[in-house]
N, C-alpha and C positions, 0 to 999 in steps of 0.2 A: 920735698916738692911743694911749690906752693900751691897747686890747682887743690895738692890732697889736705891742707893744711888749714885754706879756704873751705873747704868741706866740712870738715870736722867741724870748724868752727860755726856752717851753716847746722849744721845738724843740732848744735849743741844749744843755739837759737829756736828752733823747732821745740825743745825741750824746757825752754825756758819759757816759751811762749804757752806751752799748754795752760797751766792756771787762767793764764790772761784770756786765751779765750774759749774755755770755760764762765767765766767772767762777762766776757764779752755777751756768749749766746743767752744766756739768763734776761738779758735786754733786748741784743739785736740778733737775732740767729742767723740773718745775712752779711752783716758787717763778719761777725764772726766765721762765716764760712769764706768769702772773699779773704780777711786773713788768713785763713788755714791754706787757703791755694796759691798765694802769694807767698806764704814760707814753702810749701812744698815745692812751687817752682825756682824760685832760688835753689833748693837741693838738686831740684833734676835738670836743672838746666846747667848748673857747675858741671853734675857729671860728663852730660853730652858732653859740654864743653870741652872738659879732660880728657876727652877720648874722640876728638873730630878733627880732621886736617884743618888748616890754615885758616882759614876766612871764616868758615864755620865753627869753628873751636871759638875765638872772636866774638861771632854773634851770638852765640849761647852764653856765653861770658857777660855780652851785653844787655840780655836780656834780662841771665838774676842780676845783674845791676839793679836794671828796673825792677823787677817784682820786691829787691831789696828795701826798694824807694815805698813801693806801694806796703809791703811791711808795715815800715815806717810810721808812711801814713794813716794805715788804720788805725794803728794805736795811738797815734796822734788824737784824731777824729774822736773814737774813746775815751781818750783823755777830757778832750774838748764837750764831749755832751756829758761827760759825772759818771761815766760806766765803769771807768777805773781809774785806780793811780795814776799818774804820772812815773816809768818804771826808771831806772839809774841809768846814766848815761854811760 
């Protein structure tokens, strides 16, 4: 199933993310918590998504898109101010 395959694979980001922001909060304790809520909704919103009728299954899908995006971006943002690596792509 791909919804659960995504999953795994969101969660396993989560886990790879720890260090980083770890990392993160030592500088910015709010970039860093904005990151931590961004990977979390990616995870929770996959799920909803997994388990919601039509349109809504969808939107939740749509959504960790976005939080995916804003991931992304924190680390980007981190990157850009010296707070950490640049991680593998």
């Amino acid at each position: 199933n791909m919804a659960l395959r995504v999953y795994g694979e969101a969660l396993a980001m989560c886990v790879g993310l720890r260090p980083v922001v770890r990392a993160i909060a030592r500088q910015d304790r709010d970039l860093a918590r904005q990151l931590q809520r961004a990977a979390c909704s990616v995870v929770l919103n996959l799920a909803e998504g997994a388990h919601s009728e039509g349109g809504h299954g969808r939107e939740r899908f749509r959504t960790a898109r976005g939080s995916a995006a804003e991931v992304r971006a924190a680390v980007d943002a981190a990157v850009a101010f010296g707070i950490v690596e640049p991680l593998a792509p």
